[in-house]
Every structure is written in structure tokens, then in C-alpha cells.
C-alpha positions as CSV (number, residue, x, y, z in Angstrom):
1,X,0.0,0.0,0.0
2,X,2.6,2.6,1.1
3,X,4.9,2.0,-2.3
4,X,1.4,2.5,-4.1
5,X,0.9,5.2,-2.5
6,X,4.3,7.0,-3.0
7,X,4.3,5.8,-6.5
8,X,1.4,8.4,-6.9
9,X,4.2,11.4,-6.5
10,X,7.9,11.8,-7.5
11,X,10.4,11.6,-4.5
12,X,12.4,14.6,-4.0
13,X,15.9,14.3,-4.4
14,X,18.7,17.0,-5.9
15,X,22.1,16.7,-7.9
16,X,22.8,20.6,-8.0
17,X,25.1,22.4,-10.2
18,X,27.4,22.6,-6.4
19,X,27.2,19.2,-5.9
20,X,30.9,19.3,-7.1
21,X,33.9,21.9,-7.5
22,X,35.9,23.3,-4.8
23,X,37.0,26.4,-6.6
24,X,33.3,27.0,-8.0
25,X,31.8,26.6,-4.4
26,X,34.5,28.8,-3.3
27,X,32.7,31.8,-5.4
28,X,29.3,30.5,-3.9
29,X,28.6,29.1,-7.1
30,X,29.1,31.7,-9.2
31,X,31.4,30.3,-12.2
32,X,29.8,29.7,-15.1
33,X,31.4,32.2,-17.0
34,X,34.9,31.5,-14.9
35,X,35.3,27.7,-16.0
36,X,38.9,27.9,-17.8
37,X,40.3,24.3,-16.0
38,X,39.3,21.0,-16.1
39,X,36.0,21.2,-13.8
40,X,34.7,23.2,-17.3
41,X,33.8,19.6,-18.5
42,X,31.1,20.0,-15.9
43,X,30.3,23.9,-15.3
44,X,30.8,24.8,-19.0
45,X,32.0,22.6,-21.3
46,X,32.5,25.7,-23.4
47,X,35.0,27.5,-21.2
48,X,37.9,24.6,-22.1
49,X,38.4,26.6,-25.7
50,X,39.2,29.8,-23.7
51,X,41.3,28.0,-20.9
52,X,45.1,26.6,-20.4
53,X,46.5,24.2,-22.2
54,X,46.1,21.4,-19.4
55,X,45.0,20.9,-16.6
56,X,44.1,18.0,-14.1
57,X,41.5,18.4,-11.3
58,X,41.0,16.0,-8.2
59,X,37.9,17.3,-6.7
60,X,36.0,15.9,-3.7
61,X,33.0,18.0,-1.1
62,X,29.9,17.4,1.1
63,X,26.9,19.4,0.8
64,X,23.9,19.7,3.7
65,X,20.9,21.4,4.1
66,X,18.9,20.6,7.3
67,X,15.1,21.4,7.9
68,X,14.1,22.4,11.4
69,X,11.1,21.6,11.8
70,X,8.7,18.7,10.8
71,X,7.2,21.1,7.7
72,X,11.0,21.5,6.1
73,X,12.9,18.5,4.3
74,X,16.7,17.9,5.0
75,X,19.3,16.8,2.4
76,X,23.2,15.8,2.5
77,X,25.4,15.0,0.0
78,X,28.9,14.7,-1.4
79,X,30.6,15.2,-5.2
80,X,34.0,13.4,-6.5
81,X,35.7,14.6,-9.5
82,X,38.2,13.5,-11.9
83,X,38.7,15.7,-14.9
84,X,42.1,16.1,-17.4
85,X,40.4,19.3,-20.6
86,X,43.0,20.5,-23.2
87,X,41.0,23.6,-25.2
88,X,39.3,20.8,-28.1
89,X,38.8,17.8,-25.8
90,X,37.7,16.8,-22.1
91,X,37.5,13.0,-20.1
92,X,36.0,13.3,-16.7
93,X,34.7,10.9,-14.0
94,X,32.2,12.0,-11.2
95,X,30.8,10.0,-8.6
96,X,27.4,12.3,-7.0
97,X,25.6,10.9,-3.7
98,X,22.2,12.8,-3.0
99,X,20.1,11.4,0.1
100,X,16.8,13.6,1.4
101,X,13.7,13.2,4.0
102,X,11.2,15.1,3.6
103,X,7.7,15.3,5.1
104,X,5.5,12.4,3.8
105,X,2.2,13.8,1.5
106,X,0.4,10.5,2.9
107,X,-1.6,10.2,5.7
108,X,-0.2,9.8,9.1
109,X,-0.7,6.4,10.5
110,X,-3.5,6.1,12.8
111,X,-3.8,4.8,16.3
112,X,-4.4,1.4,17.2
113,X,-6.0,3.0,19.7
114,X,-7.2,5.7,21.3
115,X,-4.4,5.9,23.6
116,X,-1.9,6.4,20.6
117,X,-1.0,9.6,18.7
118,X,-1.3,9.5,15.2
119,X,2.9,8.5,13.7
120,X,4.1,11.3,11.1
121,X,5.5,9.8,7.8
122,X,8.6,10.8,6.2
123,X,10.0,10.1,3.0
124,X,13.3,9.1,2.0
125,X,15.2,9.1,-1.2
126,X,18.3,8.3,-2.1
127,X,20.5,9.2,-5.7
128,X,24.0,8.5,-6.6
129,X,25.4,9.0,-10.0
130,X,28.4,7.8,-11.5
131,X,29.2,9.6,-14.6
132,X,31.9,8.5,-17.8
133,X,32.1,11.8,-19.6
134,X,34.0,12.8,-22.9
135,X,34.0,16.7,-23.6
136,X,34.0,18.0,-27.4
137,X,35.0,21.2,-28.0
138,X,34.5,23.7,-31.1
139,X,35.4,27.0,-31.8
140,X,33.0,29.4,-33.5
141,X,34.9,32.2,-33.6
142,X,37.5,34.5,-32.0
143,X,36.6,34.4,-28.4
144,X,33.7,32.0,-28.4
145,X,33.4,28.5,-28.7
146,X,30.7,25.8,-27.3
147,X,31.2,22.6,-25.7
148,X,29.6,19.3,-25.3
149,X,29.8,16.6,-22.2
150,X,28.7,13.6,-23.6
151,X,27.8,11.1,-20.9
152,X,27.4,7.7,-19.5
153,X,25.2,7.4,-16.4
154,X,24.9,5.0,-14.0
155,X,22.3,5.5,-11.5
156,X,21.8,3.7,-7.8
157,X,18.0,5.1,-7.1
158,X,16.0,3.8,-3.6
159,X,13.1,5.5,-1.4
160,X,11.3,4.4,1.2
161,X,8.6,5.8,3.6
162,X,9.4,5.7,7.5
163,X,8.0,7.1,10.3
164,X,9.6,10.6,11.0
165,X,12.6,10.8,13.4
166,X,15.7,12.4,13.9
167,X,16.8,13.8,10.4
168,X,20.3,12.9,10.9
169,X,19.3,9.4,11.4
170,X,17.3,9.4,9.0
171,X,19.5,10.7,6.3
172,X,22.0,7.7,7.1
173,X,19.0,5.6,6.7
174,X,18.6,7.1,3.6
175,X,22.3,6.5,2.4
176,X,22.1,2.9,2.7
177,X,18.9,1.8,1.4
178,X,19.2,-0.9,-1.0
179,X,19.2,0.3,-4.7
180,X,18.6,0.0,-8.4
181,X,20.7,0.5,-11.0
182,X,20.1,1.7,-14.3
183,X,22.3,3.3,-16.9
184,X,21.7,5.9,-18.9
185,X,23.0,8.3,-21.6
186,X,23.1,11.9,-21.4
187,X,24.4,15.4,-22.1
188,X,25.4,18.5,-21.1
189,X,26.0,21.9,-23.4
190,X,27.6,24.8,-22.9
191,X,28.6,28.3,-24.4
192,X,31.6,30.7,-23.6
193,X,32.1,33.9,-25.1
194,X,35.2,36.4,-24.0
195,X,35.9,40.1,-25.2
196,X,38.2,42.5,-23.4
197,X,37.7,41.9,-19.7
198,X,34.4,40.7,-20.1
199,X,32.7,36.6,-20.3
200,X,29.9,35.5,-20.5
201,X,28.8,32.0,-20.4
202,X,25.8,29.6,-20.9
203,X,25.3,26.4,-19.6
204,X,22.8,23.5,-19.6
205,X,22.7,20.4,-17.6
206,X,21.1,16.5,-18.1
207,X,19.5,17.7,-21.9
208,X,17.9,14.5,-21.9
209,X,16.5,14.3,-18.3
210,X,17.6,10.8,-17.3
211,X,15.4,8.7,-15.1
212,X,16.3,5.6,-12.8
213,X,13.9,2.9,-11.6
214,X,13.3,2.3,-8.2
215,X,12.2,-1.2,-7.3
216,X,8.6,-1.1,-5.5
217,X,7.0,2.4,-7.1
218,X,5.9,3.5,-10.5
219,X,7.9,6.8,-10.8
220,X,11.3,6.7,-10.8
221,X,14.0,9.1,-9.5
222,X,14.5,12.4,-12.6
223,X,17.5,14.8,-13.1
224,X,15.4,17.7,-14.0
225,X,17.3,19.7,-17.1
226,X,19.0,22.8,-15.6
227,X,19.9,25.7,-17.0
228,X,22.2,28.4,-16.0
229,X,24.1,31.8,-17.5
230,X,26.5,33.5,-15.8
231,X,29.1,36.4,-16.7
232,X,32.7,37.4,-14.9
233,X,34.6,40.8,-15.6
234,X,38.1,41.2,-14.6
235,X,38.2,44.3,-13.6
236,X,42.3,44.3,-12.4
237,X,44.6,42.2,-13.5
238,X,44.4,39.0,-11.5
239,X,41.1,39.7,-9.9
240,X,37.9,38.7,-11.3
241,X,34.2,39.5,-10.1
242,X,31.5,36.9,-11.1
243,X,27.3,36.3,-11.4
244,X,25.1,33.7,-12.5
245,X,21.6,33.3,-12.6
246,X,19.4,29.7,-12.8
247,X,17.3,29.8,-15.5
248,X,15.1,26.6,-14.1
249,X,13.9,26.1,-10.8
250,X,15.7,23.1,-9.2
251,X,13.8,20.5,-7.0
252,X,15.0,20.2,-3.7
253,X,13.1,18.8,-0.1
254,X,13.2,21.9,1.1
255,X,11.0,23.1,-1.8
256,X,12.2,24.5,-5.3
257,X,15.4,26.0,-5.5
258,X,16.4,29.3,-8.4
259,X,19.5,30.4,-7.2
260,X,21.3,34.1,-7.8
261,X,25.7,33.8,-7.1
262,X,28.0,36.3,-6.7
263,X,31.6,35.7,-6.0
264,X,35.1,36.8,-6.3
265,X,38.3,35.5,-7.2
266,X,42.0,37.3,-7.3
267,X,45.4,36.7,-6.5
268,X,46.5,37.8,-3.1
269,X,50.7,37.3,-3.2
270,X,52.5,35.1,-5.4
271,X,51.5,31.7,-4.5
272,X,48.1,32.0,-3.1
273,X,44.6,33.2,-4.3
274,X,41.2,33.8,-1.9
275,X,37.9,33.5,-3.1
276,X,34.2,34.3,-1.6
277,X,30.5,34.5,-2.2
278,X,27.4,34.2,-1.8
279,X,24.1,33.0,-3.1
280,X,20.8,32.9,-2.4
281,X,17.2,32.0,-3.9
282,X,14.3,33.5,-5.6
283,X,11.8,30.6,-5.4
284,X,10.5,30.1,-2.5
285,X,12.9,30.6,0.8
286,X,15.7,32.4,0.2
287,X,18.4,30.5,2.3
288,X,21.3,32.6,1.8
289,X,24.7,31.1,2.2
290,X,27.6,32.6,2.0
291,X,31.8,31.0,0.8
292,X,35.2,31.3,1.5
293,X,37.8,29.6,0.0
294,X,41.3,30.2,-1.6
295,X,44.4,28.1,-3.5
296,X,48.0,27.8,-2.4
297,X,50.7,26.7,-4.8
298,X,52.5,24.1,-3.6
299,X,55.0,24.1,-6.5
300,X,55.0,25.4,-9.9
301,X,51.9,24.2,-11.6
302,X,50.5,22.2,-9.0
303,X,47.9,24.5,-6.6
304,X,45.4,23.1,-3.8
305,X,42.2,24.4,-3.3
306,X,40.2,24.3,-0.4
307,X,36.8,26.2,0.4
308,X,34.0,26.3,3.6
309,X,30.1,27.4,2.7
310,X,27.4,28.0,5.9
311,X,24.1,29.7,5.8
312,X,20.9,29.8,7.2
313,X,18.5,27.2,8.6
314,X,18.2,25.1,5.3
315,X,20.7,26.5,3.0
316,X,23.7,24.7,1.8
317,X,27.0,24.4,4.1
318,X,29.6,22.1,3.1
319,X,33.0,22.4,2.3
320,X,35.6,21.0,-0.6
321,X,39.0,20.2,-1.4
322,X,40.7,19.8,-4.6
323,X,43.9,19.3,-6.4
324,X,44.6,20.8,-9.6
325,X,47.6,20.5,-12.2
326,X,47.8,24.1,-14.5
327,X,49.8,24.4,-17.6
């Protein structure tokens, strides 16, 4: 009855554009328009054609967002990446975990009997990705070029309705609830233009909405298509000042999600760069958090980056780390 039930409605779950990228998270998010190093492959494929030569990034971060009351969901999360771009070509690996609890839409459970209080229902949902990527890049003209992430997806998908509890319990639950699998084929598309001290960028995430079964229910667990543009203007040389706006709403538990970044990024002595920034949403609650972050190189081409996010009661807070080889 209860998978019946929760087959009626699609669990909530959420594979952001910050599920992964130290440097980007560093800038609260706002890099669409600043991907020139291997993480392009999966902020803009586009931004590899106006990049370095090489690079190599080794990314890894955890995400949270927890509800505080019984009427909010709670989430948690973490992102691995492994990316090598050149300007014409990109290979990546990236390994996403999204678990969430929200507050059940069916009815509570009733008594046995009248000495009982009615037990509140939460659901849980669990989603990790693993994602083969190869990135094609083409030049249209001077300064702008577009990008494509072509993908193979393999999807672990569970839910699973519970009685409500402690949301940190419950999220573990969540993590290790037996799943799924299902693979799938995707793509992502992106679109970098430069002029001056100005970029602009354009990107667009799972084109073909990819969905993964999950054993007992009728719906299965979607990667909603996202879309995101974003520009950066350097206004110094060495600093840069960056925006980007979501185009789509993004489902979350806490409720849809439209989020507006602003960061920074600039050079503060010879071997080490600081970053912040902040976003927040325009659907629904807007859950500001707020980054800091910066990169240290350790020797010649080799940097490491490391960055902290908190916010309010159910924004994101997490924190990243990441190696990156520059030539």
C-alpha cells in the first residue's frame, strides 16, 4: 500500500550544479562564466576553448541542508571529480551521492487505539550518480566556442517511507537503502564567449532528463534539465568579479530552489589566491549562504584548493578540497 501510495508522486531528491567543484563553491557558485580548467567539463563545457592548455583536477566536497522543523525536508550530499580538458577535448569521472527526508504527502498512520498519537511519515530518497564523460569542444569564432559533455550514467535510485525521526538518522538511513541501477545516456551543453575583460557564459545540464527505476513504485527518481548563464569581468589584473543566474527552478526537499551567485576570485601574493560569495534563492525561501575559500601553490603548476560554505537554517554548508595541475 505505502509503495502505491508513494508511486502516486515523484520523490524529491537534488544533484545541483554545487554538488561538485571546490574552486566553483569557493565563489558561492558563481562560475559559469569563470570555467577555464578542467572542472569546465562540468560547469561549461564551453570555457575549455578559452582555458590553459592542461589541466588536471581532483575534486572531492559534502553538501547539507537541514530542515528544522517537521514542515521542512533535510538533504546531504557529497561530489568526486576527476577531470584532465585541453582547449578541443575533455575526459572526466564524477561519482554524486544525493540522500533527502522530507515530510510524507500520505496520511499519518492512525492509532491502534485511542491511547496512541497518530505517527508522522517521512520520505526518503536516495540518488548517486556515476558519470563517464567525454567533452568535445568547437570554436566558432575569435573568443567564443561551445562545448559538449557527452555522458554515460549509472544510476543507484532507492526511497522508502518511514516514520519521521531524527533527520540525521534518517539521512543515514537514507544512504544505505538498497538500490537500483540503471544506466543511462546523457548530455550537457555549454557556451563561452570572452571580449576585453568581459565573459559571458551559458550552460545547460542532463539535456535528456535521465530517469532511474526504483524497485517497488511506479515513478522513478528524474535529473530535472538545468539551466544556468552567468558572466565574470576582470576588472584588475588578476582579480575577477563573477554572477550567475538559474534559469530553471531546481527540486529540492526543502521546496524548489532558483538560485542568484556572486563571487570573487583574485590573486592575493605570489603563491596563493582567496575567493568568496554568496548565493541565495528567488523561489520560495531564500536561504542565503555565503563561501570562502582560496588556493595555495605548492610548487609550480601544481595548486590546492580548499573552500567552507554556511548559511541559514536550510541553506547549503559544506566544504571542498581539490587538487589541480595548471599548464
Amino acid at each position: 500500500m505505502i509503495a502505491m501510495l508513494l508511486g502516486s508522486a515523484s520523490p524529491a531528491i537534488a544533484q545541483t550544479f554545487e554538488s561538485v567543484g571546490t574552486r566553483a563553491a569557493g565563489m558561492g557558485g558563481a562560475f559559469v562564466a569563470m570555467a577555464d580548467d578542467a572542472s569546465a567539463v562540468y560547469w561549461n563545457p564551453g570555457g575549455l576553448a578559452l582555458g590553459n592548455m592542461f589541466t588536471l583536477v581532483v575534486d572531492n566536497g559534502v553538501t547539507s541542508a537541514d530542515g528544522k522543523n517537521l514542515s521542512q525536508g533535510s538533504r546531504d550530499g557529497s561530489g568526486f571529480l576527476l577531470a584532465l580538458g585541453m582547449p578541443a577535448l575533455g575526459l572526466s569521472y564524477y561519482r554524486l551521492e544525493a540522500n533527502s527526508v522530507k515530510p510524507s504527502s500520505l496520511p499519518t498512520a492512525g492509532p491502534v487505539d485511542d491511547r496512541q498519537s497518530p505517527v508522522r511519515q517521512a520520505e526518503l530518497a536516495s540518488l548517486t550518480t556515476q558519470n563517464l564523460g567525454a567533452t568535445l569542444v568547437q570554436s566558432l569564432a575569435p573568443g567564443i566556442a561551445v562545448g559538449t559533455t557527452l555522458r554515460f550514467v549509472h544510476g543507484l535510485a532507492a526511497t522508502a517511507v518511514v516514520p519521521d525521526a531524527d533527520r540525521d538518522a534518517l539521512l543515514k538511513v537514507a544512504s544505505e537503502l538498497q538500490t537500483t541501477g540503471t544506466d543511462k545516456f546523457d548530455a550537457d551543453f555549454g557556451v563561452m564567449a570572452a571580449s576585453g575583460h568581459v565573459k559571458v557564459g551559458f550552460t545547460m545540464r542532463n539535456l535528456l532528463e535521465p530517469s532511474f527505476n526504483v524497485q517497488g513504485i511506479s515513478v522513478p527518481l528524474t535529473l530535472k534539465r538545468q539551466a544556468r548563464v552567468g558572466a565574470a569581468v576582470t576588472p584588475v589584473d588578476g582579480w575577477a568579479v563573477a554572477a550567475d543566474f538559474d534559469i530553471t527552478s531546481n527540486p529540492s526537499p526543502e521546496g524548489d530552489v532558483r538560485s542568484i551567485a556572486m563571487g570573487t576570485e583574485g590573486r592575493l601574493i605570489r603563491k596563493v589566491m582567496v575567493r568568496s560569495g554568496f548565493r541565495f534563492s528567488t523561489a520560495g525561501a531564500a536561504r542565503p549562504s555565503v563561501s570562502a575559500g582560496g588556493s595555495y601553490s605548492v610548487a609550480g603548476p601544481l595548486l590546492i584548493d580548499a573552500q567552507a560554505t554556511w548559511g541559514s537554517d536550510a541553506a547549503s554548508r559544506g566544504w571542498g578540497i581539490s587538487g589541480r595541475l595548471v599548464y
